[in-house]
Structures are given as C-alpha cells and as structure tokens.
N, CA, C and O atoms as a DFTB+ gen file, in Angstrom:
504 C
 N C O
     1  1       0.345     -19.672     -12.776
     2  2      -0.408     -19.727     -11.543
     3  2       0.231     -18.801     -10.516
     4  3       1.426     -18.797     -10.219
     5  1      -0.650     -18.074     -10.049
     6  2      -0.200     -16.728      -8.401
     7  2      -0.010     -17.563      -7.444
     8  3      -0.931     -18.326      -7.153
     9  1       0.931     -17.602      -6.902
    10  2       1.697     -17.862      -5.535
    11  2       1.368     -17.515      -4.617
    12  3       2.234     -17.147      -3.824
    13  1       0.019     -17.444      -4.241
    14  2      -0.566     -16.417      -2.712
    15  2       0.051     -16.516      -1.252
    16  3       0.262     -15.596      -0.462
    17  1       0.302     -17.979      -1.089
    18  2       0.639     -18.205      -0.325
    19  2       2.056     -17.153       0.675
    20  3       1.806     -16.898       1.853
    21  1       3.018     -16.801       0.243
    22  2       3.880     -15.631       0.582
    23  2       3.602     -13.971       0.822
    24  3       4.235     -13.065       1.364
    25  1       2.121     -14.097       0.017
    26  2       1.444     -12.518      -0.279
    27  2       0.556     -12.698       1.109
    28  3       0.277     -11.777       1.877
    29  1       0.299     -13.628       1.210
    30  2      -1.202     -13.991       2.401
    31  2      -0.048     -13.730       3.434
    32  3      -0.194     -12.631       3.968
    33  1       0.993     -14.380       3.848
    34  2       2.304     -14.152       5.439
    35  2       2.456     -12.881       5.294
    36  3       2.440     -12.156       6.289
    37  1       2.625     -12.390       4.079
    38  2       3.074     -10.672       4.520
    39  2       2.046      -9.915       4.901
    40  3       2.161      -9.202       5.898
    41  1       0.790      -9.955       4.110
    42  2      -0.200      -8.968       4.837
    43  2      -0.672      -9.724       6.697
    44  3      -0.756      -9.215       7.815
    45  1      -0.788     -10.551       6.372
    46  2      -1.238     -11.171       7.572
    47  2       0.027     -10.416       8.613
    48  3      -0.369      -9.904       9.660
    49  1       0.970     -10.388       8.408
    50  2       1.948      -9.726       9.395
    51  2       1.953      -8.196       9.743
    52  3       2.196      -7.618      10.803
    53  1       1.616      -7.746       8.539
    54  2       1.519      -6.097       8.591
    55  2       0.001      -6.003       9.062
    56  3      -0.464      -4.875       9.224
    57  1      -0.675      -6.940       9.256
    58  2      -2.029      -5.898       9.982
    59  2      -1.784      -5.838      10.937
    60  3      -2.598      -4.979      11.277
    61  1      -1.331      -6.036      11.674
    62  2      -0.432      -5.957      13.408
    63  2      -0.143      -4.828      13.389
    64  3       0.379      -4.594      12.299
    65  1      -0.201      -3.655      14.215
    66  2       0.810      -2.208      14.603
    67  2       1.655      -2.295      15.066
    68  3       2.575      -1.499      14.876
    69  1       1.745      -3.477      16.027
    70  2       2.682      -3.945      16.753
    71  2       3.937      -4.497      16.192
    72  3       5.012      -4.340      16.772
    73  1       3.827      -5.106      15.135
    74  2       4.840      -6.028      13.670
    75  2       5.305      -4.914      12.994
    76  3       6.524      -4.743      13.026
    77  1       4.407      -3.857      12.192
    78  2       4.619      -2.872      11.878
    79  2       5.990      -2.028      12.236
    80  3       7.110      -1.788      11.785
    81  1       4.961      -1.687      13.578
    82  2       6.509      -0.981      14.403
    83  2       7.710      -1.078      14.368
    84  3       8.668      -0.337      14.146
    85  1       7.399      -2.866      14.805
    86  2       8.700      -3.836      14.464
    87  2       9.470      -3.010      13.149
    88  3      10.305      -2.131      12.933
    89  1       8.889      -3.612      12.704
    90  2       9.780      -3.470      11.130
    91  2      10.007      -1.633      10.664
    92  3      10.813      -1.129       9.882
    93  1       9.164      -1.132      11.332
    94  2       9.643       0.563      11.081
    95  2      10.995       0.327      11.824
    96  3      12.023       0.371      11.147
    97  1      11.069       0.099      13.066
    98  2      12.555       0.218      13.836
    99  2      13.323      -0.610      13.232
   100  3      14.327       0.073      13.027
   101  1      13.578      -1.953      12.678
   102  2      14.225      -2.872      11.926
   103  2      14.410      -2.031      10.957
   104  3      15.394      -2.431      10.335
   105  1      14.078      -1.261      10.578
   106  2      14.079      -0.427       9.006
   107  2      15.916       0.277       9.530
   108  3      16.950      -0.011       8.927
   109  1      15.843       1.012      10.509
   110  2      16.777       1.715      10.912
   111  2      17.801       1.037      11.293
   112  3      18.688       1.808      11.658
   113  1      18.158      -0.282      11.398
   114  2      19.206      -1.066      12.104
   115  2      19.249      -2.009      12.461
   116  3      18.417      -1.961      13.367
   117  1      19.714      -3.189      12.447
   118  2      18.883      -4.728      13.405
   119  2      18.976      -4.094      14.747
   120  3      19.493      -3.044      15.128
   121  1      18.122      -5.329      15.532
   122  2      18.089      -5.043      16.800
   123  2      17.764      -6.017      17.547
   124  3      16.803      -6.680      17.157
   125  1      18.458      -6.438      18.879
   126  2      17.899      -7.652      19.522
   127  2      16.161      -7.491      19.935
   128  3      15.400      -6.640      19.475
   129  1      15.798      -8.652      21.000
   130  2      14.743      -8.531      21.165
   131  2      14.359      -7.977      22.030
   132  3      13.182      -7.626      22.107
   133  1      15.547      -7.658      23.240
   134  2      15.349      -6.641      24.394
   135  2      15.048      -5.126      23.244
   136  3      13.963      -4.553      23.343
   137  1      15.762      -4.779      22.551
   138  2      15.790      -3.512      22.400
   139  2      14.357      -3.212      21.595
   140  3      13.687      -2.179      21.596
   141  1      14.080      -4.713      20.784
   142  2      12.670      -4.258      20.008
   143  2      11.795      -4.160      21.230
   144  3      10.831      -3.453      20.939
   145  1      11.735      -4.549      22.396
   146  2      10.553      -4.739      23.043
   147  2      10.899      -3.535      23.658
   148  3       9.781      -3.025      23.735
   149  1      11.710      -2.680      24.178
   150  2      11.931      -1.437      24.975
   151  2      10.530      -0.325      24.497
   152  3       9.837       0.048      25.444
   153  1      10.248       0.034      23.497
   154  2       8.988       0.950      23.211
   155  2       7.995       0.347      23.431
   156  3       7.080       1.138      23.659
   157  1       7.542      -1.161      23.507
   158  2       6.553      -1.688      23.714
   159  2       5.535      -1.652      25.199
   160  3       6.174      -1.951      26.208
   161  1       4.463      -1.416      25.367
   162  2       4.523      -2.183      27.329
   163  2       3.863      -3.600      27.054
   164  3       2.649      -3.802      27.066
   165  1       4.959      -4.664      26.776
   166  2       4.342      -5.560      26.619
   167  2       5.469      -6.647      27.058
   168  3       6.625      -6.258      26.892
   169  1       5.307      -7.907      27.576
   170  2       6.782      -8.822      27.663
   171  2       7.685      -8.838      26.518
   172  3       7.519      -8.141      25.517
   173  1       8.817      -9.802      26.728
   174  2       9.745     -10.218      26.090
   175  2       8.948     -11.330      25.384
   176  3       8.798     -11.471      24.171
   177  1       8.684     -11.748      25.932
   178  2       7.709     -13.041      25.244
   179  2       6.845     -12.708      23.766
   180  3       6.896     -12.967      22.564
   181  1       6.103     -12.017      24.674
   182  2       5.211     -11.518      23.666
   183  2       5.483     -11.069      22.208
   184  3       4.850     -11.337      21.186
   185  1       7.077      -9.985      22.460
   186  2       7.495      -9.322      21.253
   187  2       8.470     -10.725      20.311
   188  3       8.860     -10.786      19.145
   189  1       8.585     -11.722      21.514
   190  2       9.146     -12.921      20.496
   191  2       8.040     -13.260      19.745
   192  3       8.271     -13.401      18.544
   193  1       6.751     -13.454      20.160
   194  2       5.755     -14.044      19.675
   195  2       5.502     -13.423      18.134
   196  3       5.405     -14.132      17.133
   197  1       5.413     -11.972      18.144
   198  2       5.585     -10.859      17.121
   199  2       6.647     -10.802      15.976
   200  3       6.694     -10.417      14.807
   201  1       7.449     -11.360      16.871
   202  2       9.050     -11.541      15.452
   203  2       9.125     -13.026      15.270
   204  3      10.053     -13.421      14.564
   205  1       8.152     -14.100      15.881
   206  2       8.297     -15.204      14.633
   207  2       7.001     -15.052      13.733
   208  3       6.849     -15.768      12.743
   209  1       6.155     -14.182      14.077
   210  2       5.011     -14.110      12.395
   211  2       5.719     -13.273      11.935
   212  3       5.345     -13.093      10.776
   213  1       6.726     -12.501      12.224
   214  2       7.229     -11.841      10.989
   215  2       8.417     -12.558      10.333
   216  3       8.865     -12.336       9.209
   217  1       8.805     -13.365      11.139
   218  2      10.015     -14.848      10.803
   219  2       9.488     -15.595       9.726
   220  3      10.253     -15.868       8.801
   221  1       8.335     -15.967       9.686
   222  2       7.886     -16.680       9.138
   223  2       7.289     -16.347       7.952
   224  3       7.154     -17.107       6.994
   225  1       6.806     -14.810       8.044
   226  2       6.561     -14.506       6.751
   227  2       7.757     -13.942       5.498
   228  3       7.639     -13.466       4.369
   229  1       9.015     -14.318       6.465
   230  2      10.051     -14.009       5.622
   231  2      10.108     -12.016       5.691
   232  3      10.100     -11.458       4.594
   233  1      10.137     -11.507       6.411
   234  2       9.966      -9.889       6.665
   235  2      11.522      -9.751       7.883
   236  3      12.470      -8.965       7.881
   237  1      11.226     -10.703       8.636
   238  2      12.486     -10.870       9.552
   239  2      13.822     -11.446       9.481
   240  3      13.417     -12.531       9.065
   241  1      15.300     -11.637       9.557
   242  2      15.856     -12.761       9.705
   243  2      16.638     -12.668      10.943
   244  3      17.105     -11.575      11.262
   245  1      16.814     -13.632      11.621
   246  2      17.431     -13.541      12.744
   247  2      19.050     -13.978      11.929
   248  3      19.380     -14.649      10.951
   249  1      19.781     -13.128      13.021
   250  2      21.067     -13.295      12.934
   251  2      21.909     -13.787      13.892
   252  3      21.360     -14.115      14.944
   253  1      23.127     -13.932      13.812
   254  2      23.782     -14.096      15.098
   255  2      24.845     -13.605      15.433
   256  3      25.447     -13.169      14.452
   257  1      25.309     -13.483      16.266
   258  2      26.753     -12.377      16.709
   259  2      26.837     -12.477      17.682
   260  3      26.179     -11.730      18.406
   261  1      27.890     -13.679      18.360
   262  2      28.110     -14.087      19.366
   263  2      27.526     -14.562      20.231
   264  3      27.412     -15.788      20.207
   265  1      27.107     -14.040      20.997
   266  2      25.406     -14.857      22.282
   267  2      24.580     -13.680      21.961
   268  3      23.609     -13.500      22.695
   269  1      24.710     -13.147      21.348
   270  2      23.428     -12.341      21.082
   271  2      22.700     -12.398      19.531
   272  3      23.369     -12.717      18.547
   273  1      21.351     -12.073      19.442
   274  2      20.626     -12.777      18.225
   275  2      20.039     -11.700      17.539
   276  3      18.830     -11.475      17.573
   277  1      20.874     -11.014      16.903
   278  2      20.128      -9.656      16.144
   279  2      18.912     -10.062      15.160
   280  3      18.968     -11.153      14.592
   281  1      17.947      -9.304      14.978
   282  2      16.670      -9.093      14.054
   283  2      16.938      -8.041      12.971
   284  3      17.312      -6.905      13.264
   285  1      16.718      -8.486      11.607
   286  2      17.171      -7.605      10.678
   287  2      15.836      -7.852       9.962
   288  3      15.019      -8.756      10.135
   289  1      15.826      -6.665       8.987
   290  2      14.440      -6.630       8.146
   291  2      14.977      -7.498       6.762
   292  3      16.118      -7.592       6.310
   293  1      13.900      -7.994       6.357
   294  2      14.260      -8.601       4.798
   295  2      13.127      -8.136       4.017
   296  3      11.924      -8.393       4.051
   297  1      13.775      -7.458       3.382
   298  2      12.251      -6.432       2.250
   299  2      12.388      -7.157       1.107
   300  3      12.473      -6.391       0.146
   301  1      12.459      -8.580       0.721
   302  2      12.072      -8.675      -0.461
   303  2      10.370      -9.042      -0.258
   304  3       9.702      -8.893      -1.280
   305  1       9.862      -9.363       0.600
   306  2       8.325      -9.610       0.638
   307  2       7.344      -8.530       0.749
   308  3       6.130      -8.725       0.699
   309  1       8.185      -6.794       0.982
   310  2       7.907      -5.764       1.185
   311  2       7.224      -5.528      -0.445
   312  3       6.134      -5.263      -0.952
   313  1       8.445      -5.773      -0.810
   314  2       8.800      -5.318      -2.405
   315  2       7.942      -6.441      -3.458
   316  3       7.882      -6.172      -4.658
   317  1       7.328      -7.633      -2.949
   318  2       6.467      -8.265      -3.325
   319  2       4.958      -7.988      -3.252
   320  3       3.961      -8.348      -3.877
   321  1       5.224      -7.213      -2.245
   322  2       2.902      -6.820      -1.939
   323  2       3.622      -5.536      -2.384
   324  3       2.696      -4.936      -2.930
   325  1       4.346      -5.006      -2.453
   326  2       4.103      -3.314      -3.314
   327  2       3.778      -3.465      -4.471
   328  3       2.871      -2.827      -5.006
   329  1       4.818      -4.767      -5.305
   330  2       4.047      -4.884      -6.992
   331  2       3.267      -5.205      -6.730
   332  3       2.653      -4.149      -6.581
   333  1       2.438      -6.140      -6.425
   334  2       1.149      -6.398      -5.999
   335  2       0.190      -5.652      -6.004
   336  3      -0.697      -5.783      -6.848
   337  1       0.153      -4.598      -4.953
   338  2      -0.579      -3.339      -5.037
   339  2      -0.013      -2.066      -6.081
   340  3      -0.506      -0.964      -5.841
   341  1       0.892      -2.137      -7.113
   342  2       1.317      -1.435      -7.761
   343  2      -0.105      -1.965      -9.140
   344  3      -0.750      -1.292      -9.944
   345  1      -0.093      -2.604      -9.001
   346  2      -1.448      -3.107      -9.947
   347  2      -2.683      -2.351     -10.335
   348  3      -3.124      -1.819     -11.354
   349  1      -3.087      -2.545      -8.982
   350  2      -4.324      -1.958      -8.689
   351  2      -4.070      -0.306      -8.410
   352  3      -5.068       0.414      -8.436
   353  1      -2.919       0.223      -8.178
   354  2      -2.721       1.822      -8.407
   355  2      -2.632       1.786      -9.761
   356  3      -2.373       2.967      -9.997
   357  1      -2.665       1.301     -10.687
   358  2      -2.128       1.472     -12.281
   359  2      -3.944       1.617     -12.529
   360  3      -4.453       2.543     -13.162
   361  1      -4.582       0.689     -11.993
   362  2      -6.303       0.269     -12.624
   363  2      -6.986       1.620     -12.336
   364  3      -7.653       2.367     -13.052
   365  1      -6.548       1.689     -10.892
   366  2      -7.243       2.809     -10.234
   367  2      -7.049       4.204     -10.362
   368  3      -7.742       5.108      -9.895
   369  1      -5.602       4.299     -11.334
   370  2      -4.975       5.836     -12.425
   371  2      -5.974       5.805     -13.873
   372  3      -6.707       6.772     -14.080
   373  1      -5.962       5.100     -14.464
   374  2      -6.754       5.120     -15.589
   375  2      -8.124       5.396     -15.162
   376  3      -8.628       6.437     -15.582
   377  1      -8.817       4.631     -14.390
   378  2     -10.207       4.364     -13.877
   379  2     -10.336       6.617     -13.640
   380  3     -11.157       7.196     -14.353
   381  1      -9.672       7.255     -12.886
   382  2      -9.318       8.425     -12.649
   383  2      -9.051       9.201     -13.778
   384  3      -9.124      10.419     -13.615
   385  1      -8.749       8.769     -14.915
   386  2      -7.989       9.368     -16.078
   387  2      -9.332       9.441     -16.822
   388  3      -9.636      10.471     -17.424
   389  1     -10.425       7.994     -16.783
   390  2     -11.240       7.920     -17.728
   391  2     -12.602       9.232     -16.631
   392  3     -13.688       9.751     -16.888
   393  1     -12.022       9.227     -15.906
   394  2     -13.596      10.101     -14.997
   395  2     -13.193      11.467     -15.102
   396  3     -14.056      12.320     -14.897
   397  1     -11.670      11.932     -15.475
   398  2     -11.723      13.146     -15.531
   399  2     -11.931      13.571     -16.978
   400  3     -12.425      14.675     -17.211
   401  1     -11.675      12.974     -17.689
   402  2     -12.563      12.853     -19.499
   403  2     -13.653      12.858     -19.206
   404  3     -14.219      13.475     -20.108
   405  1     -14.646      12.433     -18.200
   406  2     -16.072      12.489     -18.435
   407  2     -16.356      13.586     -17.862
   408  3     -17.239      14.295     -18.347
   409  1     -15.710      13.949     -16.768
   410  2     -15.942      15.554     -15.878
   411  2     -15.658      16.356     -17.132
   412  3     -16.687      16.732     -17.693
   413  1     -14.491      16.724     -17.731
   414  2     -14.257      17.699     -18.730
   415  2     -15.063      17.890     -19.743
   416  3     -15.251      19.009     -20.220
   417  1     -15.631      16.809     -20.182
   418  2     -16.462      16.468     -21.260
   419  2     -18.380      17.197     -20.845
   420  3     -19.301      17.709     -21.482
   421  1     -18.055      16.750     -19.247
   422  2     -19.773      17.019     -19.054
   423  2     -20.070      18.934     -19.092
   424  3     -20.922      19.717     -19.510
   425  1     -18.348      18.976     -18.141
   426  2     -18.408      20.523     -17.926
   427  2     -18.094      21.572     -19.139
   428  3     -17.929      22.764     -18.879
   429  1     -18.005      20.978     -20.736
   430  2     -18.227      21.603     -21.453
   431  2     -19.468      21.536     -22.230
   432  3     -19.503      22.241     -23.238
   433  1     -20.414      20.877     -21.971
   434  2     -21.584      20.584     -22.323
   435  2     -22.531      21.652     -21.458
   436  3     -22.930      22.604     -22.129
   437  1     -22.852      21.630     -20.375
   438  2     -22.887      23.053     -19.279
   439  2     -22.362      24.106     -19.024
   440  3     -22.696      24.877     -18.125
   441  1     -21.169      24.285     -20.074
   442  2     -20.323      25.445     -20.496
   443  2     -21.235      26.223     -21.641
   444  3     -21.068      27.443     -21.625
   445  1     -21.769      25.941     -22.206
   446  2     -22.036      25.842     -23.615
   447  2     -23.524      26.339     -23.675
   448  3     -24.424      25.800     -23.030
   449  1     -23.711      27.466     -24.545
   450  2     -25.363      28.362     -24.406
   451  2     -26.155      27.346     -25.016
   452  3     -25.584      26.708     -25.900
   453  1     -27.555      26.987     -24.704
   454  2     -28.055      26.276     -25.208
   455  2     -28.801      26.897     -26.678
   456  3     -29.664      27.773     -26.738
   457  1     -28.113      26.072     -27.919
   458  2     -28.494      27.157     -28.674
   459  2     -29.919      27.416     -29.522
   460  3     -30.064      26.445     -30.264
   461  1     -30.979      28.327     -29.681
   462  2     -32.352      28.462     -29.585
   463  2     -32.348      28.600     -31.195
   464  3     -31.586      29.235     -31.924
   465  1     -33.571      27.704     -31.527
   466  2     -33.374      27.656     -32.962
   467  2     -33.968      28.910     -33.795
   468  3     -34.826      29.660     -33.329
   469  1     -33.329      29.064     -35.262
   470  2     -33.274      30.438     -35.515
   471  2     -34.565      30.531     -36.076
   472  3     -34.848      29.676     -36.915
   473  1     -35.537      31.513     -35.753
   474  2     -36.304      31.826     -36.623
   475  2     -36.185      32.447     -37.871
   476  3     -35.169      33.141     -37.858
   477  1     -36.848      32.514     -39.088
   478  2     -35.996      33.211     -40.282
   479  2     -37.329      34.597     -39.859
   480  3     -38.443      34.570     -39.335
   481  1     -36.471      35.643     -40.410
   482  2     -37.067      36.615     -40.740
   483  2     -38.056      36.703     -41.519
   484  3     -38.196      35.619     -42.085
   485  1     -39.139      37.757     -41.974
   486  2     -40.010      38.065     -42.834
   487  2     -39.006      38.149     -43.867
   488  3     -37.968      38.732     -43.554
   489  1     -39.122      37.604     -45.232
   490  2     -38.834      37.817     -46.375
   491  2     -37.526      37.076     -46.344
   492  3     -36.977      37.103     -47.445
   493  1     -36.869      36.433     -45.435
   494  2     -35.591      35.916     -45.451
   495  2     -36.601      34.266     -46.247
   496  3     -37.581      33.596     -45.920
   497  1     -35.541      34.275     -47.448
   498  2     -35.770      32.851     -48.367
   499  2     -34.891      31.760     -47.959
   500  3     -34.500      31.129     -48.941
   501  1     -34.510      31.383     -47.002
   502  2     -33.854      30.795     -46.267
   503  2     -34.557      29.319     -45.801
   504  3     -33.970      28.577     -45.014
C-alpha cells in the first residue's frame, strides 16, 4: 500500500513560491527567521506561518543554538516526490521512444517512390 499521506505535505508545501524560496535559501545554509523573512515584504509572522507548513511536511527542521532557532532544510521528502516523479519521466521516455519509431517509420513510408505497377512489354512472356 502507497503512503500518500507525506507525498500530499510535500507538494502541498512546494506550491507556495513563497516556501519554495524558503527552501532555495535553506538550500545554501540554515537560517533564522529574521534572515528568511529579510527578501520577503511580508511580516515575521507570516514567514513563521510559511516555515511551519514546511515543518510539518518534514522539508524544515528547526534547530537550536543558544537563544536563537536556526531553520535547516531536510531533503529526504525532496528525494521522495523526485522518485515519485522519476516514474512518470521513465513512462513519459518510452511513450517518446515509441512515437519516434512511429515518426521514423511513417517518414520512410513518404520517403519511398510509390512504386507503379510494371507493365510487360509486347512479346515479354512474363
């Protein structure tokens, strides 16, 4: 039985640009929540609001280091919707593989003189 439930938190998090972002800059380094929200024009609030759907979908983990609460990326749920969609790039290579066999196939058929049947000559016993 498929486990959707973990596949459904991650996309649900990445349709956001805003989460996204997140996690492009998390890609490069943790970072508190002042510093994730600095590119944003949006509150502090708000970008908390943003890093617990990504908390929750397991994409985030908060850390700690002293009084301050770093945000780090966790790509194993990354690396879960890529096989995921590694699937359907495999269906959708063949599906491509079988259409360029039919292109090659058609364009030697329209390559090809259409050939006119032979009449025999006078006296040809043929």
């Amino acid at each position: 039985m498929l486990v959707t439930a973990p596949l459904d938190a991650t996309f649900a998090a990445l349709a956001d640009p805003t989460r996204r972002a997140i996690l492009a800059r998390l890609a490069k380094g943790e970072a508190s929540v002042l510093e994730l929200a600095e590119p944003f024009d949006m509150s502090q609030p708000a970008i908390s609001k943003h890093l617990k759907v990504l908390e929750r979908a397991g994409l985030v983990l908060r850390g700690r280091d002293a009084q301050r609460r770093p945000r780090r990326l966790e790509a194993k749920p990354l690396a879960d919707a890529t096989q995921w969609l590694e699937s359907y790039r495999e269906f959708w290579e063949r599906r491509f593989t079988q259409l360029d066999a039919l292109l090659v196939e058609m364009k030697g058929l329209q390559s090809k003189p259409a050939r006119r049947a032979r009449r025999p000559k006078q006296g040809d016993d043929r």
